[in-house]
C-alpha atoms as a printed R data frame, in Angstrom:
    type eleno elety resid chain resno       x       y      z
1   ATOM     1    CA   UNK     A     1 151.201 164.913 71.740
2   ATOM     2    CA   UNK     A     2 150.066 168.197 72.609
3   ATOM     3    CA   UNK     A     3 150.845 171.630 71.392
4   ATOM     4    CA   UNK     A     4 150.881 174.809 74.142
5   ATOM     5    CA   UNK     A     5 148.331 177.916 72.766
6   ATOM     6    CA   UNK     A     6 146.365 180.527 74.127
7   ATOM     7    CA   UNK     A     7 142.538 181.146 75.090
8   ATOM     8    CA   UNK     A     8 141.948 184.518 74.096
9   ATOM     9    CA   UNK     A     9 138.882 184.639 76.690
10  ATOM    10    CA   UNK     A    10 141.134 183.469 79.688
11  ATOM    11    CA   UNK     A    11 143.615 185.759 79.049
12  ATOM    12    CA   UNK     A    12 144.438 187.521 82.546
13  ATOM    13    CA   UNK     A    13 144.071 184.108 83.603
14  ATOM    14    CA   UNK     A    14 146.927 182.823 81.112
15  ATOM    15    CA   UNK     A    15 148.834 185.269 82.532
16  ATOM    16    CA   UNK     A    16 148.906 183.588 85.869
17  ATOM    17    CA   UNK     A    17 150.474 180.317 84.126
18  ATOM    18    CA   UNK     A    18 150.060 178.207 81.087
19  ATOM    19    CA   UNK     A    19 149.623 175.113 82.813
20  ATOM    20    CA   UNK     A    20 146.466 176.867 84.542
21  ATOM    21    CA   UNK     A    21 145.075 178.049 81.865
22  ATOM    22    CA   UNK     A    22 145.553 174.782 79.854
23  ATOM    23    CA   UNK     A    23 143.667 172.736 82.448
24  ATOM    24    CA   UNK     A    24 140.653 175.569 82.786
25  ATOM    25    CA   UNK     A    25 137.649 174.979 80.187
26  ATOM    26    CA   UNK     A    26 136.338 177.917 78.177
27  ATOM    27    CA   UNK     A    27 132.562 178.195 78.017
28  ATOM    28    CA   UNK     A    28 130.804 180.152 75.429
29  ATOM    29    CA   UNK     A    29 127.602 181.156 74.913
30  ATOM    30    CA   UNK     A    30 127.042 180.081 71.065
31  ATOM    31    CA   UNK     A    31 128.766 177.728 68.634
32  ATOM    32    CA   UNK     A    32 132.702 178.933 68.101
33  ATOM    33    CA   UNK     A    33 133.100 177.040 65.011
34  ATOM    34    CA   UNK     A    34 135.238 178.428 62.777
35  ATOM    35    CA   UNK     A    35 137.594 180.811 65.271
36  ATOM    36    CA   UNK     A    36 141.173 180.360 65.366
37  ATOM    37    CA   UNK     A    37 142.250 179.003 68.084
38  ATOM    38    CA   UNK     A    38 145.957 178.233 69.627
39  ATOM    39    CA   UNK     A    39 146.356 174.830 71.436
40  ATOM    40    CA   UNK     A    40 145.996 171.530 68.972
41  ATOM    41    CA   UNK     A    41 143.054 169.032 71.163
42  ATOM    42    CA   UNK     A    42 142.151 171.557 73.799
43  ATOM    43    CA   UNK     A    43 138.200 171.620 74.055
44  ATOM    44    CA   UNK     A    44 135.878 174.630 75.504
45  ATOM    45    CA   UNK     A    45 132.177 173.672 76.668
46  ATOM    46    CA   UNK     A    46 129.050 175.367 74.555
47  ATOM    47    CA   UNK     A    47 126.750 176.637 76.867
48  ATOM    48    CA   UNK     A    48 125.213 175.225 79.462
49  ATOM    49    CA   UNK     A    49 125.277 171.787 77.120
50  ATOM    50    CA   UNK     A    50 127.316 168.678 77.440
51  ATOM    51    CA   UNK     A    51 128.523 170.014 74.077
52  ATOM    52    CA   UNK     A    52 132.432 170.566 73.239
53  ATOM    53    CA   UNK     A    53 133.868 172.041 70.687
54  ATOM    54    CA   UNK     A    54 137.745 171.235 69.709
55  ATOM    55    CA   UNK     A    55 140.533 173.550 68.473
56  ATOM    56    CA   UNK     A    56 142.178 171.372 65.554
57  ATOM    57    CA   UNK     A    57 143.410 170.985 62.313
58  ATOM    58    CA   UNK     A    58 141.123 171.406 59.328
59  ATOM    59    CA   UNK     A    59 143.484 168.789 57.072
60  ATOM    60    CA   UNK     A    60 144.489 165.318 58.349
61  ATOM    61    CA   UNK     A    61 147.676 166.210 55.920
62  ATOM    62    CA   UNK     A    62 147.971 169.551 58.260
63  ATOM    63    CA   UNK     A    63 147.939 166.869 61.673
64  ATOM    64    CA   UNK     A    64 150.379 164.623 59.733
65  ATOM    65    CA   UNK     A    65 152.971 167.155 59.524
66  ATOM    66    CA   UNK     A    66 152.142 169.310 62.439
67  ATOM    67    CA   UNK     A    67 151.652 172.572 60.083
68  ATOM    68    CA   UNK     A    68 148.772 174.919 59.629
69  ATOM    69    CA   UNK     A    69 145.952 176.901 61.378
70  ATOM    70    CA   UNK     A    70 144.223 175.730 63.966
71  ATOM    71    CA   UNK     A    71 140.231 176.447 64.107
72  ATOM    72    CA   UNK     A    72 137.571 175.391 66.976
73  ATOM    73    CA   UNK     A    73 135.289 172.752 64.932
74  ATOM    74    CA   UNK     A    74 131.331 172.344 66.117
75  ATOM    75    CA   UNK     A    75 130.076 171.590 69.080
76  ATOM    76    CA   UNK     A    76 129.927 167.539 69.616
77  ATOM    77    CA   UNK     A    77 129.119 165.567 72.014
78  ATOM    78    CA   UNK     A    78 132.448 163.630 73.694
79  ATOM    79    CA   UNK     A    79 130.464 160.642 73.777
80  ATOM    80    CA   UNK     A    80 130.611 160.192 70.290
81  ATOM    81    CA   UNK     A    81 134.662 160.608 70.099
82  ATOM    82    CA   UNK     A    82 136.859 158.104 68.055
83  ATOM    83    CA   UNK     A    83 139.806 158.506 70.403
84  ATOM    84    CA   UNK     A    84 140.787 161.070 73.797
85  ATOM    85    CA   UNK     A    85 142.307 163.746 72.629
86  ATOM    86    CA   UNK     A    86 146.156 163.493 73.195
87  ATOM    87    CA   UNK     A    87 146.642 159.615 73.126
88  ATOM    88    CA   UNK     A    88 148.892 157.758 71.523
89  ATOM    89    CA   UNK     A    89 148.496 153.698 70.094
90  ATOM    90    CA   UNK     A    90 151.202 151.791 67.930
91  ATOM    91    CA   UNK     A    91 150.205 148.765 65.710
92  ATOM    92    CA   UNK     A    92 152.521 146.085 65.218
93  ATOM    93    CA   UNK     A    93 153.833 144.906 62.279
94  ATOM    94    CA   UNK     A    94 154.504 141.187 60.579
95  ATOM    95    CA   UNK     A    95 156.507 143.087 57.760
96  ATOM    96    CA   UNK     A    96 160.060 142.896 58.973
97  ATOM    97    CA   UNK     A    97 160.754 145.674 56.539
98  ATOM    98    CA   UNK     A    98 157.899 148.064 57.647
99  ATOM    99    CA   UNK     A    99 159.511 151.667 57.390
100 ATOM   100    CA   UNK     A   100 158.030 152.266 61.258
101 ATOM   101    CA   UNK     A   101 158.775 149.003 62.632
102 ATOM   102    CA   UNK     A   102 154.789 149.156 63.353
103 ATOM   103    CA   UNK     A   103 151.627 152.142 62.856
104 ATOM   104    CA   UNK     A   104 152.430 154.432 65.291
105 ATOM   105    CA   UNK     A   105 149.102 157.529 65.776
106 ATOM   106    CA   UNK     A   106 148.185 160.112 67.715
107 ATOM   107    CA   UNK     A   107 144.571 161.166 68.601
108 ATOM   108    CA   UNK     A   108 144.372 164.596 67.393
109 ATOM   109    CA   UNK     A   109 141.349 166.938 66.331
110 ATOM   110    CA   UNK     A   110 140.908 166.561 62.260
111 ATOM   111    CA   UNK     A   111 137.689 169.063 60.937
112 ATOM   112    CA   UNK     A   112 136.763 169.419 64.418
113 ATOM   113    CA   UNK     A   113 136.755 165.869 65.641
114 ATOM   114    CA   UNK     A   114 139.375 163.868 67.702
115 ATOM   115    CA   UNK     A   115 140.491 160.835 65.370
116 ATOM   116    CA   UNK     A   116 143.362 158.664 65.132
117 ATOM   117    CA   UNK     A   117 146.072 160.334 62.828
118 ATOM   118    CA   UNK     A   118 148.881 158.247 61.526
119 ATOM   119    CA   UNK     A   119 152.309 159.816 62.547
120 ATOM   120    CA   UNK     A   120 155.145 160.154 59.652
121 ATOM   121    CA   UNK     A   121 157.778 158.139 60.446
122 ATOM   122    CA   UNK     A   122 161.662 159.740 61.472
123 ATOM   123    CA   UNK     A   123 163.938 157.544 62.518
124 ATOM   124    CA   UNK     A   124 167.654 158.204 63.401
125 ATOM   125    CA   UNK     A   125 169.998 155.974 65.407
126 ATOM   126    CA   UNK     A   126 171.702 157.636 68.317
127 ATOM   127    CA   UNK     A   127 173.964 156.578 70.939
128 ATOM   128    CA   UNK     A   128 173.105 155.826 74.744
129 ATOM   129    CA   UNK     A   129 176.146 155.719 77.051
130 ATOM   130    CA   UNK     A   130 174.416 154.821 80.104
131 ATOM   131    CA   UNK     A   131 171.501 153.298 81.607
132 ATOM   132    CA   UNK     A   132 169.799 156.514 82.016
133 ATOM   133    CA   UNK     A   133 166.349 157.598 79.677
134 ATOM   134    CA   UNK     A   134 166.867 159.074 75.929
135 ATOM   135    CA   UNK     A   135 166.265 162.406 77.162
136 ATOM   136    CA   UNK     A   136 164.449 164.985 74.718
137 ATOM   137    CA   UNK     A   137 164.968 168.758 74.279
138 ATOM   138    CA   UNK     A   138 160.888 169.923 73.169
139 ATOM   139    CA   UNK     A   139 160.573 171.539 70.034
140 ATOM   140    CA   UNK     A   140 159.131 174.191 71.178
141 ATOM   141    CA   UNK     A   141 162.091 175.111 73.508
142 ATOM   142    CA   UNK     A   142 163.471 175.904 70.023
143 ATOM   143    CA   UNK     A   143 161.227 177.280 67.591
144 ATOM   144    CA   UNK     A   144 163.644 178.900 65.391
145 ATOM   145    CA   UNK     A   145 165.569 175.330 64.826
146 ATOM   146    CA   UNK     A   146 164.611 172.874 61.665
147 ATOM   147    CA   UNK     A   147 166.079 170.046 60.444
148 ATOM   148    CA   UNK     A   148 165.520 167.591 57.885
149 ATOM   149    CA   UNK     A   149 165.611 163.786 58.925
150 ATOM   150    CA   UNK     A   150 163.603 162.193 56.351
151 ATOM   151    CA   UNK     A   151 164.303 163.344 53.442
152 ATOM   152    CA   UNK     A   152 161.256 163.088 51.305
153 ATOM   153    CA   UNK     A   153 158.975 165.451 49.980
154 ATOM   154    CA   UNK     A   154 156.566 165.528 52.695
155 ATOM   155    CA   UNK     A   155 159.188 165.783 55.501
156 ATOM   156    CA   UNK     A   156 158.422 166.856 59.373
157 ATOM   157    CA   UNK     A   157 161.179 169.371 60.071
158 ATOM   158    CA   UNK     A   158 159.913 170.274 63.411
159 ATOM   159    CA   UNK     A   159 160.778 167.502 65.942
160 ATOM   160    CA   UNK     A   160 161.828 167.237 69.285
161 ATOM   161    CA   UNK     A   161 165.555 167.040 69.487
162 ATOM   162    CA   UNK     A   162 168.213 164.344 71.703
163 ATOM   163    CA   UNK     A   163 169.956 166.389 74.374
164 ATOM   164    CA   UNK     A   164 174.044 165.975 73.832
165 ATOM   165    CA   UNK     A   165 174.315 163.266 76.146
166 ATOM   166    CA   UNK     A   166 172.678 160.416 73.316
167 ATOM   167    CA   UNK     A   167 174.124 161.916 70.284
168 ATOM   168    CA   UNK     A   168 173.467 160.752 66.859
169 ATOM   169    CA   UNK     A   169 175.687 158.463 64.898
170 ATOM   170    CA   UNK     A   170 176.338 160.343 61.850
171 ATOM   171    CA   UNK     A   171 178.883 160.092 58.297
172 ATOM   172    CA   UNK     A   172 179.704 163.849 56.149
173 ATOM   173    CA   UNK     A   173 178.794 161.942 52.976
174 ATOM   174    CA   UNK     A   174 179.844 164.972 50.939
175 ATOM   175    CA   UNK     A   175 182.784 165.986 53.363
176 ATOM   176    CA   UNK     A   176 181.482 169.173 53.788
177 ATOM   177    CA   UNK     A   177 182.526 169.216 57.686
178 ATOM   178    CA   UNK     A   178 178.896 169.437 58.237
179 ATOM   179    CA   UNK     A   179 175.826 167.400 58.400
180 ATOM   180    CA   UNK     A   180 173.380 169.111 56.213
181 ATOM   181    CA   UNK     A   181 169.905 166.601 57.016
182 ATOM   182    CA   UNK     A   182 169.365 163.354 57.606
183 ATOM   183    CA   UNK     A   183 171.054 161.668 54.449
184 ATOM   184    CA   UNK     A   184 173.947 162.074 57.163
185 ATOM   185    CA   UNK     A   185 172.349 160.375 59.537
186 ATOM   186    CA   UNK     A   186 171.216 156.564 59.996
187 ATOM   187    CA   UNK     A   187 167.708 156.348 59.338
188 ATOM   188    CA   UNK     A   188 164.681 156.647 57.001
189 ATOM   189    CA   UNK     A   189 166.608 160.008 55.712
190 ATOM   190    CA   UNK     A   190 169.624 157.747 54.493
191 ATOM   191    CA   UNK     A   191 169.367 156.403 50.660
192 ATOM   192    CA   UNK     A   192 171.028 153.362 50.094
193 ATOM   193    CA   UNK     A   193 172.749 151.783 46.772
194 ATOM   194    CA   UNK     A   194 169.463 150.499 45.766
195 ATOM   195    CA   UNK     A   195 168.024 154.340 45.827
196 ATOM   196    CA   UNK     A   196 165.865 153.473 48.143
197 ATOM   197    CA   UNK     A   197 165.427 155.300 51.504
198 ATOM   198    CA   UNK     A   198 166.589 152.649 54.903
199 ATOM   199    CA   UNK     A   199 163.507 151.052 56.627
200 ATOM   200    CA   UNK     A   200 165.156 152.258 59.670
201 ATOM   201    CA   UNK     A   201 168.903 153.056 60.930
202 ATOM   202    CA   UNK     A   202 169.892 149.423 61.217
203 ATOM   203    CA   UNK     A   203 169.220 149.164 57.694
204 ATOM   204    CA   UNK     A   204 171.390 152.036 56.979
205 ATOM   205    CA   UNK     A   205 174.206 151.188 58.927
206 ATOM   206    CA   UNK     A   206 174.204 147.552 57.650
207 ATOM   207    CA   UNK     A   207 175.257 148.865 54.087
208 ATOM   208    CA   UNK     A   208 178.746 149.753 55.729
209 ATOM   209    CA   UNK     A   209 178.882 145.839 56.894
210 ATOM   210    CA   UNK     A   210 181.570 145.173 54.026
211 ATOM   211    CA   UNK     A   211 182.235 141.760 55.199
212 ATOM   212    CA   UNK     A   212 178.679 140.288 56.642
213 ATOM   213    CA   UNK     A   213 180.303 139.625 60.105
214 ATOM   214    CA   UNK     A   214 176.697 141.516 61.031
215 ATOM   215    CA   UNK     A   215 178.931 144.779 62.893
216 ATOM   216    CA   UNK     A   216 180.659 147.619 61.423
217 ATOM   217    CA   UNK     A   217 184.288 148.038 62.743
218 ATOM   218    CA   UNK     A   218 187.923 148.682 61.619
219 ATOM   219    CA   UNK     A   219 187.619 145.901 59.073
220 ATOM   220    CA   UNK     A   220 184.928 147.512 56.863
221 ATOM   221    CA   UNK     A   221 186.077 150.419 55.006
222 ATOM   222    CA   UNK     A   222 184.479 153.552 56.130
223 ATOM   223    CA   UNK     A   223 184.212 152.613 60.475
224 ATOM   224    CA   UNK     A   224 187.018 155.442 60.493
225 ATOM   225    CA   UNK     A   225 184.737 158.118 59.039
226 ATOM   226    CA   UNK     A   226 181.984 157.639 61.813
227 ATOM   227    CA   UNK     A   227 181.279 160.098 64.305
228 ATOM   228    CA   UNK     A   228 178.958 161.427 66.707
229 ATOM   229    CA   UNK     A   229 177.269 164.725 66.597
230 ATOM   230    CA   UNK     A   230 176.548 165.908 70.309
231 ATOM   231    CA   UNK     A   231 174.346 169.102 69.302
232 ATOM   232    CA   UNK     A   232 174.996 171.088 72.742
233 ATOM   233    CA   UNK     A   233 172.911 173.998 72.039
234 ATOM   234    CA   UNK     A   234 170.200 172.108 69.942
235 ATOM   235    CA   UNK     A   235 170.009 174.574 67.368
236 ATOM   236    CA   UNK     A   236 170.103 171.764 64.743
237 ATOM   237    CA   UNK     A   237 173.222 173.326 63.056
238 ATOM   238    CA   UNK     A   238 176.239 170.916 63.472
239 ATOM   239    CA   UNK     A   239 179.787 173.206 64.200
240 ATOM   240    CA   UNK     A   240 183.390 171.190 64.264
241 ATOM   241    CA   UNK     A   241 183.042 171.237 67.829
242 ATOM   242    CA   UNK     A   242 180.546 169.150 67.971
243 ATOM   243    CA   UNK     A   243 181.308 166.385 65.341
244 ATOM   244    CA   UNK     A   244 183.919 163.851 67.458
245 ATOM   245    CA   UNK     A   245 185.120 160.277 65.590
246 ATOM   246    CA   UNK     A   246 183.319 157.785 66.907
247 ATOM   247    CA   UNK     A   247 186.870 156.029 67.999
248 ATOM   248    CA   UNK     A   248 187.378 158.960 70.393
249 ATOM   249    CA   UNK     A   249 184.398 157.729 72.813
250 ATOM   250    CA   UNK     A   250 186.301 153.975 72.982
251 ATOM   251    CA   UNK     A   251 183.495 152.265 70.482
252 ATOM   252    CA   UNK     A   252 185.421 150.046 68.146
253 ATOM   253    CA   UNK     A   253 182.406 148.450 66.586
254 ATOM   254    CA   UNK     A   254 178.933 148.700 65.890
255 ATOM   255    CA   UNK     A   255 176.268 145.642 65.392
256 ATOM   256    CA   UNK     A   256 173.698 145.932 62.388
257 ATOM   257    CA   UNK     A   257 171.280 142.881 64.086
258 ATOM   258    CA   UNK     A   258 168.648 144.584 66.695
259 ATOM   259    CA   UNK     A   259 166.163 143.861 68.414
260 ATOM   260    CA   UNK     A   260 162.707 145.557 68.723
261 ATOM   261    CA   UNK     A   261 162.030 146.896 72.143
262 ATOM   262    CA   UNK     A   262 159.418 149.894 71.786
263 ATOM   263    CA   UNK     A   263 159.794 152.610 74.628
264 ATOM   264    CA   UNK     A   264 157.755 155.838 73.854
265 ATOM   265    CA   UNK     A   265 157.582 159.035 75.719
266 ATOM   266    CA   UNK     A   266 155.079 161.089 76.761
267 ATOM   267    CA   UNK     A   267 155.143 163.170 73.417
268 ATOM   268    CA   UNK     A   268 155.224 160.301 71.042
269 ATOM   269    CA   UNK     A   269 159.178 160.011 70.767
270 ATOM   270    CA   UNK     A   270 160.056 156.006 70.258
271 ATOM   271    CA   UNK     A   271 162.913 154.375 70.949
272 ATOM   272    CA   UNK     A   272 162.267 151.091 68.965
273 ATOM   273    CA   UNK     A   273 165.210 148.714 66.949
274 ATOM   274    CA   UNK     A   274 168.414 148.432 69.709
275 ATOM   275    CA   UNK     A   275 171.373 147.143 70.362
276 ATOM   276    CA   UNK     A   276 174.038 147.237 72.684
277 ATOM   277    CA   UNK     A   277 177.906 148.159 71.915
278 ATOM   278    CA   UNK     A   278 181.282 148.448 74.182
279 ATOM   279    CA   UNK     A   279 182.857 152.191 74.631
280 ATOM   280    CA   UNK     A   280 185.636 153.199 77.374
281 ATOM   281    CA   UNK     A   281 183.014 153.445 79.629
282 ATOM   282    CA   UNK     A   282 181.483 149.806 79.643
283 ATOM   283    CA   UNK     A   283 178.275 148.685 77.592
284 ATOM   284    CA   UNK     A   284 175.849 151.216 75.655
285 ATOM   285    CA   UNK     A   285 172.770 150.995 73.588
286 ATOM   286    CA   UNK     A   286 172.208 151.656 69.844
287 ATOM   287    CA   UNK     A   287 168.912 152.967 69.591
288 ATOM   288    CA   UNK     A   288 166.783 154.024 66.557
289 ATOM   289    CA   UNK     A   289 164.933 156.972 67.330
290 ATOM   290    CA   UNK     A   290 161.347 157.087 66.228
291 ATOM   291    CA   UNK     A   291 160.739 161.112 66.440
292 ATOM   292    CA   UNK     A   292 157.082 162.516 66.592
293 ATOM   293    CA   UNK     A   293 155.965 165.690 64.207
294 ATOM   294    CA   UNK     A   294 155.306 168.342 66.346
């Protein structure tokens, strides 16, 4: 995943387009170490060397979560690089109660070298109507806009965001006529009667299964209290308008079994447990949304 910043020495150029100025290489005449720098993995060449130097993180905690400055480290040679900068590998996993469904990491710049980073894991279901892509509103398209989707101590609350067209499945616990963080939603946010958090959003929406027939529907007690948030202006604030009952898009039932098909974007966002449903409209997909820090 990458992060848009500056380069304070290519500055008219900047001005001429980010995406031009991302792709140009800064040269400098002695070591930058240690200068603050904008754009998370972006390299600039030390002298007339085969040297680079990377802006980054100081703090693999920092990379985890996608907070804190970013310095240039020393200049290294690329040869010796764990990873590209930018890159993304998952890991399976045997354990059918792994929190991620799998290790997912980025390659990111940690103390001035590129390393794999483990990404934090924040995973919602939401709703796909059609056959079309999950599409993604960028985090950075709203800075201002936070929410909370895992719950823990150590939470990301900086994510890309679903546009309104695959909304998330969601339940007002509290019946507050909002959804206040990710307890509300289906995922590793939700804490079930055992007071642990879900694995992932089949896990959570299993716990409405009152009867074991494996789908939540008008025979389980609560199916009536689902809805669907379709956040139209992405500010991460839910408004009446824009909580529906789940019954008002045609979807009388919901499976808890899945199975695990792993489609990732270019910035890291997942799409990994799934299963399909019935609405009005014919046949959709349940899909729990793996969501990368950024």
């Amino acid at each position: 995943m990458k992060t848009p910043r500056a380069i304070p020495s290519l500055l008219a150029l900047f001005l001429l387009g980010l995406g031009l100025a991302a792709c140009e290489e800064e040269t400098v005449e002695e070591s930058p170490e240690g200068r603050s720098c904008q754009l998370l993995n972006q390299s600039v060449s030390c002298g007339d060397s085969e040297l680079l130097s990377y802006c980054g993180y100081q703090e693999y905690a920092d990379a985890q979560n996608g907070f804190g400055a970013l310095t240039q480290g020393p200049c290294i040679s690329p040869d010796e690089n764990e990873c590209m900068p930018g890159d993304s590998r998952t890991e399976p996993s045997a354990d059918p109660d792994d929190l991620c469904g799998g290790t997912h990491y980025s390659c990111d710049v940690v103390g001035g070298e590129p390393m794999w980073v483990e990404q934090l894991c924040n995973t919602p279901l939401v709703l796909r109507f059609d056959d079309a892509p999950i599409e993604m509103i960028a985090a950075e398209a709203t800075p201002m806009a936070t929410f909370d989707i895992d719950m823990t101590a150590d939470s990301c609350i900086t994510t890309d965001w679903p546009t309104a067209a695959t909304p998330w499945l969601v339940l007002d616990r509290d019946h507050s006529g909002s959804i206040d963080g990710g307890h509300e939603l289906f995922g590793s946010g939700t804490q079930l009667a055992s007071g642990r958090h879900a694995t992932h959003g089949f896990a959570a929406l299993a716990e409405l299964d009152q009867n074991g027939d494996e789908r939540v529907d008008g025979l389980d007690a609560r199916f009536g209290e689902l809805m669907l948030w379709r956040d139209w202006d992405a500010d991460r604030v839910s408004t009446p308008d824009e909580l529906t009952p789940l019954s008002d898009s045609g979807v009388d039932s919901l499976p808890v079994d899945f199975e695990v098909a792993v489609e990732c974007d270019e910035r890291g966002n997942c799409g990994v447990q799934r299963a399909s449903f019935s609405h009005a409209g014919g046949v959709g997909e349940l899909v729990d949304l793996y969501l990368a820090c950024h």
